[in-house]
N, C-alpha and C positions, 0 to 999 in steps of 0.2 A: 208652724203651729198656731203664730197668730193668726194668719190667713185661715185657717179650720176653724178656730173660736170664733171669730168672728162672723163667717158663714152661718156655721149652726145656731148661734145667737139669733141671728135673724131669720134665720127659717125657726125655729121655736118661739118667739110672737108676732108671728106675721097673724095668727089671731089677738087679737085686739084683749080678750080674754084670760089670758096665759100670761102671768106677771114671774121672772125670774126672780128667785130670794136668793140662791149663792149659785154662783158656781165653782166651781176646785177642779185641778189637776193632780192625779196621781199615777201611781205607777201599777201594772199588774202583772206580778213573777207568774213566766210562765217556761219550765222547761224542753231543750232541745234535745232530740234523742239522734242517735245514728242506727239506723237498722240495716240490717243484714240477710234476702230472704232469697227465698227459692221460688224458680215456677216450674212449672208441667204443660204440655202441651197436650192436649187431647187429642184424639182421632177415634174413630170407629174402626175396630181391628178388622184387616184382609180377610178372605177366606185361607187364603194360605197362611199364614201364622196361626192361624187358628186351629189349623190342619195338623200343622208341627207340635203346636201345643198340645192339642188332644193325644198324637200320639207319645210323644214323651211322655203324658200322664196314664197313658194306658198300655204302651209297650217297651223293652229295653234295646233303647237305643243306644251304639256305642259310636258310627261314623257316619259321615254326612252321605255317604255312598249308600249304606241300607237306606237312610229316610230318601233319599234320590230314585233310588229302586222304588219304594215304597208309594211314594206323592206322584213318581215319574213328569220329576222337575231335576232342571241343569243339575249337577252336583255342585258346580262353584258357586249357584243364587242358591243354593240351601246352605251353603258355607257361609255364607257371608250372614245370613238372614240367624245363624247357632251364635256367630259372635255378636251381632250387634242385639242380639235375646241378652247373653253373657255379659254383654258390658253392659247392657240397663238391669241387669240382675233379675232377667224373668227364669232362665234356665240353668241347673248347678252342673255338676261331675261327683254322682255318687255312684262309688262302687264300679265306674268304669263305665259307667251310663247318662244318659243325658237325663237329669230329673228335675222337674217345677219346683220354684222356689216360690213362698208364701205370697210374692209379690204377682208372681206368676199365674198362680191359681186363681189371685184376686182377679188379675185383668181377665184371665182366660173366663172365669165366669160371669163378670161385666160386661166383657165384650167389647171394652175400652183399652185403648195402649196410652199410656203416659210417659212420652218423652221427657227427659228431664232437659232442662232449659241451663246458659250460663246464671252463677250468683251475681243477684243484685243491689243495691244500695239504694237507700234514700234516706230523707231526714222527716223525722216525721216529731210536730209540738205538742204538748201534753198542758192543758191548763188545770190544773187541782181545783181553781174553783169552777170551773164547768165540769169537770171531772169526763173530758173530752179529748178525741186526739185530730189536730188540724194536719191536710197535706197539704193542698194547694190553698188558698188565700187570696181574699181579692182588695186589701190593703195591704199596706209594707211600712213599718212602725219608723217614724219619726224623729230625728234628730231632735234633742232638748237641749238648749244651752246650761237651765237649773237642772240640781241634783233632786228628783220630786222624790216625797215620801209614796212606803207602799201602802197599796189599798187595806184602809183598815180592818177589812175582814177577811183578810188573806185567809186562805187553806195552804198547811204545809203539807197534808194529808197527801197520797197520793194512792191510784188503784191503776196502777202498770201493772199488767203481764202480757205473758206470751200472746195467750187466746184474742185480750182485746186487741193487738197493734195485728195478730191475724186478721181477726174482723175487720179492722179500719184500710191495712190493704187490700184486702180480696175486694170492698166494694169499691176501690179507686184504681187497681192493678188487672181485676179479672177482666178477660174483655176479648176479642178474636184480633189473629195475627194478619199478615197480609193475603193467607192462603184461605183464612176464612175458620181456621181450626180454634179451639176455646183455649185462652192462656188462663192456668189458675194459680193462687200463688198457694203454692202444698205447703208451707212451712217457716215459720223465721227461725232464722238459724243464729241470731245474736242481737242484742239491743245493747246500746248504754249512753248513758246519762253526759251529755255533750258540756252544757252550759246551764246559765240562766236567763232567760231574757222578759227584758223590763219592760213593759208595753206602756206607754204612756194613754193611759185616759181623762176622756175628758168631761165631769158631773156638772148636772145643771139639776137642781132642787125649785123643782115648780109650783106653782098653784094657778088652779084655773080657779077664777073668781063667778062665773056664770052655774060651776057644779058643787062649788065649795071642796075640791079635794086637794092633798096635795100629792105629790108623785114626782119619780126621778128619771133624769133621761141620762146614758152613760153611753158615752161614743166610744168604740175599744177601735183604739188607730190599726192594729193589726187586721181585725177583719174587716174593718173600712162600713162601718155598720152600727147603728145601735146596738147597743147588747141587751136583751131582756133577762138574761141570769144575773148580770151583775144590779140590776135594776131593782129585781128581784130581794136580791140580798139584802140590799139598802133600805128598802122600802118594808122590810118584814122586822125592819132594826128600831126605824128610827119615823116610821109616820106620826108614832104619838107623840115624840119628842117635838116634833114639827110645828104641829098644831097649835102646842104649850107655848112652845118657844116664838111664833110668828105672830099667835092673838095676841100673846103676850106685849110684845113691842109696837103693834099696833091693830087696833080694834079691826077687823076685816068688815068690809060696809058690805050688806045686799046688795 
């Protein structure tokens, strides 16, 4: 961590113009989740599925042997082709008949088949005060020897659900397989609240003396990045405080 302070120290007045007044280290709570979701694989339905579909919705089928007769296809490829409909639940057994299940009719009028895929996992970070969800990351938060306070304008607030940790997978999860077909993720099937973790940041309170302003730069070690929210924060708190407090203790020269 000293090796990072120090860095950044120096790359923030290598202008000549930019005087540091404090810098501080804190902490920023941010929670870990564990999710739980599903995918779909897509395709563009065959003509033959499409064939068996239509006629189950329009005639009563009881054995793979009429639709055989009927399509005049193998009997055992229309066998296989009733169960593997029945285990993705496109086709039911009413009444002694093979009939479209809602799922059924959807794909059949789409024109789209959705495999269902094995459940998957991942972990996915929720920050309150970015009021954001991280997957991948391109730091990795820092070992502290001190116990640091948290940042003083923590959010304990939170706006988890279902639909957003949807959204934040499908656009880091959706994507095509080796075969070239669209994986989409249909659904999270559970979430819950893992941890807490404490990100260690690192505030420098500046003033450039050439524009007369003063402003904050906030390093957040997890994303390996300035952070312009938490900058954001600060700077909507306490510029006036700044100004008060730094003319204050000494006159700022043109």
């Amino acid at each position: 961590m000293e090796k990072l302070t120090k860095r950044l120290r120096s790359s923030l007045v290598e202008n000549p113009s930019i005087e540091i007044k404090k810098s501080d280290i804190w902490s920023l709570p941010v929670l870990t989740l564990s999710v739980e979701y599903k995918r779909v694989r897509k395709s563009k339905m065959d003509i033959l599925m499409k064939m068996m579909l239509l006629t189950f919705e329009e005639a009563d089928i009881r054995r793979a042997a009429n639709l055989s007769e009927m399509l005049l296809v193998e009997e055992l490829f229309i066998e296989d082709l009733i169960k593997k409909m029945q285990r993705t639940d496109l086709i039911q057994i009413d009444k002694g008949n093979y009939r479209l299940t809602m799922k059924g009719k959807e794909q059949l009028k789409s024109g789209i088949v959705e495999e269902d895929m094995d459940l998957e996992g991942t972990d996915v970070i929720y920050s309150p005060n970015h009021d954001e969800f991280w997957l991948e990351l391109n730091g990795s938060v820092p070992k502290t020897d001190e116990e640091l306070t948290v940042f003083r304008y923590e959010n304990n607030e939170d706006n988890i659900n279902h639909n957003r940790i949807l959204e934040v997978l499908s656009e880091s999860k959706n994507g095509l397989d080796e075969n070239g077909l669209q994986l989409v993720v249909a659904d999270i099937l559970s979430y819950e609240k893992q941890s807490v973790l404490h990100v260690p940041c690192l505030e420098f309170q500046l003033y450039h003396k050439e524009q007369d302003i003063f402003y904050s730069r906030v390093w957040n070690t997890l994303l390996g990045q300035w952070d312009h929210t938490l900058e954001r924060q600060i700077e909507e708190r306490e510029l006036v405080t700044w100004r008060e407090k730094w003319e204050m203790k000494e006159p700022i020269s043109e």
